[in-house]
C-alpha positions as CSV (number, residue, x, y, z in Angstrom):
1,X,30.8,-120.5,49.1
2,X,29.3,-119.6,52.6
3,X,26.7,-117.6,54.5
4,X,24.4,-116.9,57.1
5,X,20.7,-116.9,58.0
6,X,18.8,-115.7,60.4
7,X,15.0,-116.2,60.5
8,X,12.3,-114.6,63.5
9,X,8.9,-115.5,63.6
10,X,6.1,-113.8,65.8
11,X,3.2,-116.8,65.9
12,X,-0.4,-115.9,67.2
13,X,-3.2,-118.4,67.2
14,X,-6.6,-118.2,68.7
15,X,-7.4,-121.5,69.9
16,X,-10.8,-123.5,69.3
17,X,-12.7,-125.8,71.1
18,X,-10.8,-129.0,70.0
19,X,-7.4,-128.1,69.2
20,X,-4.9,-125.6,71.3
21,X,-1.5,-124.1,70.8
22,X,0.0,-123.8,74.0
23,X,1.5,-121.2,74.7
24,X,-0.8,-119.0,71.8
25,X,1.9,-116.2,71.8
26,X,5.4,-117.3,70.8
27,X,8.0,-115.6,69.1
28,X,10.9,-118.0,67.4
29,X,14.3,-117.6,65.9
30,X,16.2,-120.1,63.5
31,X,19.7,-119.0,62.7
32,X,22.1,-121.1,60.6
33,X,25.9,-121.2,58.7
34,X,26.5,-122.9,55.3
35,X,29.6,-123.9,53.7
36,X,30.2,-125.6,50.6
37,X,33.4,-126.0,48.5
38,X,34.0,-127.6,45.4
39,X,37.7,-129.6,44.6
40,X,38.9,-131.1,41.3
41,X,41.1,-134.4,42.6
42,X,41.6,-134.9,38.9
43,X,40.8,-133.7,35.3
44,X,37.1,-136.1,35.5
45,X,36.9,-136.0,39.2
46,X,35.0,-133.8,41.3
47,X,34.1,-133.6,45.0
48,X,32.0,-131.2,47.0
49,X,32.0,-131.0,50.5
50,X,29.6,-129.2,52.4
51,X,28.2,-128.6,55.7
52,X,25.0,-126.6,57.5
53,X,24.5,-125.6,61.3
54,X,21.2,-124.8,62.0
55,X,19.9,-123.6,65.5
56,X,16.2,-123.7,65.9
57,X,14.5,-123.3,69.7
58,X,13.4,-126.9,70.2
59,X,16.1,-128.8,69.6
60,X,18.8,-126.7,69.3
61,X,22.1,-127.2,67.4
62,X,21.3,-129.3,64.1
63,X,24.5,-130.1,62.4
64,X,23.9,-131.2,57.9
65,X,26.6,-132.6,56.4
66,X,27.2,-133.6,52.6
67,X,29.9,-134.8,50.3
68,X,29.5,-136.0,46.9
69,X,31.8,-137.3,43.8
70,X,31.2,-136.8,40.3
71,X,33.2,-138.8,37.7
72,X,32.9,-137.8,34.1
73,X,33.9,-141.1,32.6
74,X,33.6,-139.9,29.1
75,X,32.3,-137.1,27.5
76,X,28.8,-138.0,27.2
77,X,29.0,-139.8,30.6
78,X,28.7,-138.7,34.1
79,X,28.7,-141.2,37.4
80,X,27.9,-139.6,40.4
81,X,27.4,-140.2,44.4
82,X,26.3,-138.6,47.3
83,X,25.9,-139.1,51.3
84,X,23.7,-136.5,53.4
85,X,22.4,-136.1,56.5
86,X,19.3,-134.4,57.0
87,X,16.7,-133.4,59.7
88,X,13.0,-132.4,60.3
89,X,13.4,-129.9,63.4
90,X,9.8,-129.8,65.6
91,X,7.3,-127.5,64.5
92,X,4.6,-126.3,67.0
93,X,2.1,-128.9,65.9
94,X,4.7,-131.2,67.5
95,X,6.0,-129.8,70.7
96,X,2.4,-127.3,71.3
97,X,-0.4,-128.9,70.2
98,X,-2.9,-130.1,73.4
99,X,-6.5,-131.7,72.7
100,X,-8.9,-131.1,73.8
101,X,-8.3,-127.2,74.1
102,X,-9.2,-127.2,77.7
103,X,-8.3,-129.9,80.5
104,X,-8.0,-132.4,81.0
105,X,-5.9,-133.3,78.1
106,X,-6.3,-136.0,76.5
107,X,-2.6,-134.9,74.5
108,X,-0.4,-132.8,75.4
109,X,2.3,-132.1,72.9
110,X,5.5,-133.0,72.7
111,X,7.7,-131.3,75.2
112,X,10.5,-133.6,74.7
113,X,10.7,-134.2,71.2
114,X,13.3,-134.9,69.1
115,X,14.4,-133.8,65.2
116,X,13.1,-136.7,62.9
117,X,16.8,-137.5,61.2
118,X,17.7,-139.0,57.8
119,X,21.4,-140.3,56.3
120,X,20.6,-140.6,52.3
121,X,22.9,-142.4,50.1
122,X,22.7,-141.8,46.6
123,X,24.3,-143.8,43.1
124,X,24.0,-141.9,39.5
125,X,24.3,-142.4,36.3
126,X,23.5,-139.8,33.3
127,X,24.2,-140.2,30.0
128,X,23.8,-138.7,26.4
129,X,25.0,-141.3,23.5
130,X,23.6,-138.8,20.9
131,X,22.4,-135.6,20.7
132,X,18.3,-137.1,20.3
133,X,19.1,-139.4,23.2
134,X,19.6,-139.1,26.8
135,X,18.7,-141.0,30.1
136,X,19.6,-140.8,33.8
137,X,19.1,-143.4,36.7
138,X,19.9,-143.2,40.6
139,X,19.4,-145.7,43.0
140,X,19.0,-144.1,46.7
141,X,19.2,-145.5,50.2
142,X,17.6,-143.4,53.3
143,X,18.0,-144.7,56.7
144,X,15.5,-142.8,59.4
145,X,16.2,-142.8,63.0
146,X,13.8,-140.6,65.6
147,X,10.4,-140.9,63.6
148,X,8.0,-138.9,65.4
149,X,4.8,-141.3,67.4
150,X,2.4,-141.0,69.6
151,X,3.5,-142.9,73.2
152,X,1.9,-142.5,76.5
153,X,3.1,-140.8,79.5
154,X,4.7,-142.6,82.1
155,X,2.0,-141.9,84.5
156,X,-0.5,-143.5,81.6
157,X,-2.7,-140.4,81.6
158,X,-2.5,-138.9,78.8
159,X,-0.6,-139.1,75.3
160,X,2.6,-136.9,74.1
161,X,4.4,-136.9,70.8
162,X,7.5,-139.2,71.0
163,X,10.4,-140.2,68.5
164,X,10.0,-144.1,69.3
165,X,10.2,-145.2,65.0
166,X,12.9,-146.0,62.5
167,X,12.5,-147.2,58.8
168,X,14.5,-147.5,55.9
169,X,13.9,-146.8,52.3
170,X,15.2,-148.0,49.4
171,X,14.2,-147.2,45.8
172,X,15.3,-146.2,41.7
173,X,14.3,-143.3,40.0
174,X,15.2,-143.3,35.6
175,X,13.9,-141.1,33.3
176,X,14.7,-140.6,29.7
177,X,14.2,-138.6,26.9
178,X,14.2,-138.7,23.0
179,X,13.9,-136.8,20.3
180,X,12.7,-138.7,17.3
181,X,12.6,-135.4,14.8
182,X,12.4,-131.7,14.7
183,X,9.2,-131.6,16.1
184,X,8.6,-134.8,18.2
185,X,9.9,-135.8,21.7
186,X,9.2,-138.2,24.1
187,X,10.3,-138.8,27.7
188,X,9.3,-141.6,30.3
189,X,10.1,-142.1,33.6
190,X,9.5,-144.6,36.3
191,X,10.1,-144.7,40.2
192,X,9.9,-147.8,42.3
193,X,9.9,-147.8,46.1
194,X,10.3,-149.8,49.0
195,X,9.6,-149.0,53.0
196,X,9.8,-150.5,55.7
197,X,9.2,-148.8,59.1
198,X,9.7,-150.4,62.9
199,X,9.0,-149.5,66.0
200,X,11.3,-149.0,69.2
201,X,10.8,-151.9,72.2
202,X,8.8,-150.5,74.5
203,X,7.0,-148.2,71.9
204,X,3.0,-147.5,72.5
205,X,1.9,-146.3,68.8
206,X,1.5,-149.5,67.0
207,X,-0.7,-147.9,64.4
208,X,2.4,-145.6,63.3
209,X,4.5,-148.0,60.6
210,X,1.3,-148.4,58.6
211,X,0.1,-145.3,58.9
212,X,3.5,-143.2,57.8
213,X,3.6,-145.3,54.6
214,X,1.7,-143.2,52.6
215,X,3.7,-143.3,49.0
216,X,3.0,-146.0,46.2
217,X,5.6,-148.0,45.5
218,X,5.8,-147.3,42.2
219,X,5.2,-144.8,39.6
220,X,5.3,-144.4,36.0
221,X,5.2,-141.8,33.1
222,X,5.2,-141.6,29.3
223,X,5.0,-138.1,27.9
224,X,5.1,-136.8,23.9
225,X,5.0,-133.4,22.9
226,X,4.9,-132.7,19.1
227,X,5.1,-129.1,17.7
228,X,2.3,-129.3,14.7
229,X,3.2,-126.5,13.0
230,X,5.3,-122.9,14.3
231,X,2.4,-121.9,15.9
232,X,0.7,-124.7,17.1
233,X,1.6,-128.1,19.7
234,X,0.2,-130.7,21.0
235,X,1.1,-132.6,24.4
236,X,0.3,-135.9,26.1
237,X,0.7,-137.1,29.5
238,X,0.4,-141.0,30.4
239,X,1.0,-141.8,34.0
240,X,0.3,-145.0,36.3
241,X,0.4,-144.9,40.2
242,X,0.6,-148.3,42.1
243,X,-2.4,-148.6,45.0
244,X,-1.5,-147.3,48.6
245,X,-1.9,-150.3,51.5
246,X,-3.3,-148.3,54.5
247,X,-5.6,-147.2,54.3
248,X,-6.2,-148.6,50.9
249,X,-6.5,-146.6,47.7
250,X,-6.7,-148.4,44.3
251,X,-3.3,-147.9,41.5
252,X,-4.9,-145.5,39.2
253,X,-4.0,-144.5,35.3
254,X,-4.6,-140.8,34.1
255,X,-4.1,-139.2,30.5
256,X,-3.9,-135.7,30.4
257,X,-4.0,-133.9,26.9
258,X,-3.1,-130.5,25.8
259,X,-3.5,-128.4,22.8
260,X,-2.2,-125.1,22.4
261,X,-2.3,-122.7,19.5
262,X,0.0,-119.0,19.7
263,X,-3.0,-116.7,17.9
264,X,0.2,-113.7,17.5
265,X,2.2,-111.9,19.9
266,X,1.4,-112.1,22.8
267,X,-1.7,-114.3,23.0
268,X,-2.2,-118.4,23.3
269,X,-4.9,-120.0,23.1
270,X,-4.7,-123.8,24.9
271,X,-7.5,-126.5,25.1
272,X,-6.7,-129.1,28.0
273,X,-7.6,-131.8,29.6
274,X,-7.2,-134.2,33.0
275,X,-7.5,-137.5,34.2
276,X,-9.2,-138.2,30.8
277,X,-9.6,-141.9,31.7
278,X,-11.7,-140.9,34.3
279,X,-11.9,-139.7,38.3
280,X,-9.7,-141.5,40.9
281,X,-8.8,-141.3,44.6
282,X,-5.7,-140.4,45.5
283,X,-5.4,-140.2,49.4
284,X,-7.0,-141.0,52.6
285,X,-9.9,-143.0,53.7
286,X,-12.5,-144.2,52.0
287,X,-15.1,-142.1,53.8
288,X,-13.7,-139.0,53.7
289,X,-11.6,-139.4,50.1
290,X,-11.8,-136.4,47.7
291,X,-11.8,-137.9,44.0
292,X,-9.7,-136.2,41.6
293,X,-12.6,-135.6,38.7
294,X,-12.3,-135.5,34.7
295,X,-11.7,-131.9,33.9
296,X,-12.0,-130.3,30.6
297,X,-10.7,-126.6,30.2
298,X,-9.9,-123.7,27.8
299,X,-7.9,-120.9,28.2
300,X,-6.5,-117.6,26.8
301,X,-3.7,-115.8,27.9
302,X,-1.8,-112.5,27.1
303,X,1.4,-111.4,27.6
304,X,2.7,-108.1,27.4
């Protein structure tokens, strides 16, 4: 399999007070080639190699590389890996963006940035032992070079957007599901994650390792759906999120609920609700943090 892309953007902004886009006008072009190909080395072994080359007008050529093996070790089980590399290419909040709108400026983009870059490593595992059972498992390394920061210009007059921070991530994702009749299933899942971001020597954003660490470190998820009758189901969602560090947000547990009913052809009527256990915070500081309220709703829908 292969192709082409070709993307052209025409961008105008009218600039505030506060924030500018300079230049307002700009017209951009991101082109790209993909090729991917797919190879039996034996009668349980696959491999798939693949490759993208995107051009974009900041950076230039961006060259996306994969390969992964699948193993089908029996016939209800499947081991998998993967390697990738993959990029964020500047946007023009990161190579145009100058505060104040006016000078002086107190920032003024990011002229020389770089594309924020990512190898990922993956390990898999999925597997069915009976036809009510099955469950999956991958474990995933990510090494990040070329975070974007904030540094100061060498005259020390103003700040640009730099690529002065690396991290690492490792984590495990599993989920499984099982049916325990005709009617009844449940799944659960959990996610568990671990971060650790550094700065460059000589780097002048000390703020940005705690500040880009903005996922819990673990997640998880119980769900049941039962089918009361033909014509009527019932599902539950039970989920816990562990606490963010900076700035601080508390780990939170939410029950949704759900209740639908199929009145005939066509027509549903469903009875729902969110975060039963009550409102909770999810993101940013404690100032300005939006809480995600109890909600209660009902709906009808028709479909032709």
């Amino acid at each position: 399999m292969w192709g082409a892309n070709v993307r052209h953007a025409r961008d105008r902004v009218v600039n505030g007070d506060v924030v500018a886009f300079l230049p307002a006008r700009v017209n951009q072009n991101w082109t790209s080639l993909f090729a991917q190909d797919e190879i039996r080395l034996g009668e349980s072994v696959r491999a798939t190699l693949g490759a993208r080359v995107e051009r974009n007008d900041y950076t230039g050529n961006e060259f996306l590389p994969t390969l992964r093996l699948a193993w089908k070790a029996a016939p209800n089980h499947a081991l998998w890996a993967a390697a990738s590399r993959t990029v964020r290419a500047p946007s023009r909040l990161d190579a145009d963006a100058f505060i104040p709108a006016r000078p002086p400026h107190l920032l003024r983009g990011g002229p020389a940035v770089r594309s924020e870059l990512a190898n990922v490593f993956e390990l898999g595992y999925r597997g069915q032992p009976s036809p009510a059972l099955s469950w999956s498992a991958t474990v995933f390394h990510n090494d990040y070079k070329r975070l974007r920061t904030l540094e100061l210009d060498p005259g020390k007059t103003f700040l640009t957007f730099g690529n002065q921070m690396e991290g690492r991530a490792s984590g495990v994702e599993m989920w499984g599901n099982l049916q325990l009749s005709q009617r009844w299933r449940l799944s659960a899942g959990l996610f568990g994650l671990h971060q650790r971001l550094t700065l460059l020597p000589g780097a002048f954003d000390t703020a940005a390792p705690q500040a880009s660490r903005k996922d819990p470190s673990h997640t998880a998820q119980l769900r049941a759906s039962f089918n009361v009758s033909d014509d009527k189901e019932f599902d539950m969602a039970l989920r816990r999120v562990g606490k963010l560090d900076n700035p601080q947000v508390p780990a939170y547990t939410a029950l949704d609920m759900r209740f639908g009913w199929r009145l005939g052809p066509g027509f549903s009527l469903a009875l729902s609700g969110r975060n039963l256990t009550g409102g909770h915070g999810e993101y940013g500081p404690l100032a300005t943090r939006i809480e995600v309220p109890r909600s209660v709703g009902l709906s009808l829908v028709w479909r032709d």
